[in-house]
C-alpha positions in Angstrom: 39.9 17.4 -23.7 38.4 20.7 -23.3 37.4 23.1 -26.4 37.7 26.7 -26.4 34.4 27.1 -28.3 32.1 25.1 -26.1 29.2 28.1 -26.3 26.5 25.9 -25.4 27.9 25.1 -21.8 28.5 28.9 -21.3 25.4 29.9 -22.6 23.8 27.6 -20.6 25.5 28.6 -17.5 25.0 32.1 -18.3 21.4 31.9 -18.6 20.9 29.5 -15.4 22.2 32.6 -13.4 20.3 35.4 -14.9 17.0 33.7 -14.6 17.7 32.7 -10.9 19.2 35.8 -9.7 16.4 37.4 -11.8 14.1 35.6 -9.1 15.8 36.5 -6.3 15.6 40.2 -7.6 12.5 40.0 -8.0 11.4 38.8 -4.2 11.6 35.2 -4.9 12.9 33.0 -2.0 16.4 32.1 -2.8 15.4 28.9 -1.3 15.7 27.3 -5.3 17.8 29.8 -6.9 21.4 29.5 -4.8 21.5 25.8 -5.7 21.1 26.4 -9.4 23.2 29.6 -9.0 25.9 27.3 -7.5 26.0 24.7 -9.6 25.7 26.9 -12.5 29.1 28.4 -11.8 30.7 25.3 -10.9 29.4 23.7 -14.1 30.8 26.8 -16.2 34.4 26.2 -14.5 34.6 22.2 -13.9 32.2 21.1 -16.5 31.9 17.7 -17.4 29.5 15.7 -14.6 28.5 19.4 -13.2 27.1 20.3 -16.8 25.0 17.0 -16.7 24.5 17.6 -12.7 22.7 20.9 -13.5 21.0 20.1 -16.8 19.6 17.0 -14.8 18.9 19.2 -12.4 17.1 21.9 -14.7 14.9 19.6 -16.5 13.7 18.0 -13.4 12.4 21.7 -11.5 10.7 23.3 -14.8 8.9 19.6 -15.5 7.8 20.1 -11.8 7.0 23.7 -12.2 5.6 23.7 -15.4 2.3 22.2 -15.3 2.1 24.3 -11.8 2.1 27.4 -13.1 -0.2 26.8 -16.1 -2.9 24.9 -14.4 -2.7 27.4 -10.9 -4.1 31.1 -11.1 -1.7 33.3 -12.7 -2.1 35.7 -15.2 -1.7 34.9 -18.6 1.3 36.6 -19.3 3.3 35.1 -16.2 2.3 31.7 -17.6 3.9 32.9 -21.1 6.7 34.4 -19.5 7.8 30.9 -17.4 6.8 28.6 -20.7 9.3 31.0 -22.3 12.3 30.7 -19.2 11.4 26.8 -19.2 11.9 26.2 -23.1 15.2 28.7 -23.6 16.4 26.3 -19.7 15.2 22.9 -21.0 16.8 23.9 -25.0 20.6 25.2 -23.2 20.4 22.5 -21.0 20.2 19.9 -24.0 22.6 21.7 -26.0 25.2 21.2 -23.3 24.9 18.0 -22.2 25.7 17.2 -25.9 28.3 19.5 -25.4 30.0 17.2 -22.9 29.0 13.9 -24.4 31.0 15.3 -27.6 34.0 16.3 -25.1 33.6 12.4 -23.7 33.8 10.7 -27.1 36.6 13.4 -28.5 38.5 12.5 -25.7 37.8 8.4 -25.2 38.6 8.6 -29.3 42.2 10.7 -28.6 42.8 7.8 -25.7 42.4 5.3 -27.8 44.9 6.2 -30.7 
């Protein structure tokens, strides 16, 4: 059963594709950014396994990247400006996997009445 008011998938789809188009804007290979572009927008329309798909998905590139970035030379405030994308990805991507976990159990409750 789908809510109207799931924000936190939306948000979290909204946010995967301006940070990733924001890197392709910028000169960044779009190498990682179509894939996340992609299954943002399917996650945003189909939901359900695509949400956890790309939240999976999310966690697993900024853990990788992460600890890159800090420990390699960059200037301080790129390292602040990825902890920052990383946090607001990692938070959204949390948010809506409880989103659909909530959807799951709504709907496993409604099919067992």
């Amino acid at each position: 059963m789908r809510r109207a008011g799931s924000w936190p998938i939306y948000a979290f789809a909204a946010w995967t594709v301006f940070v990733w188009i924001g890197r392709i804007g910028l000169g960044g290979t779009p190498l990682l950014a179509v894939p996340f572009v992609a299954l943002a927008i399917v996650a945003a329309w189909r939901r359900g396994v695509w949400v956890s798909v790309l939240a999976a998905y999310t966690v697993a590139v900024w853990a990788i990247r992460t600890p890159f970035i800090l420990v390699h030379d960059h200037p301080v405030a790129f390292k602040v400006v990825h902890t920052v994308l990383a946090t607001i990805s990692i938070a959204l991507a949390v948010l809506a996997q409880r989103d659909v976990q909530r959807e799951r159990q709504a709907a496993t409750a409604a099919a067992c009445l």
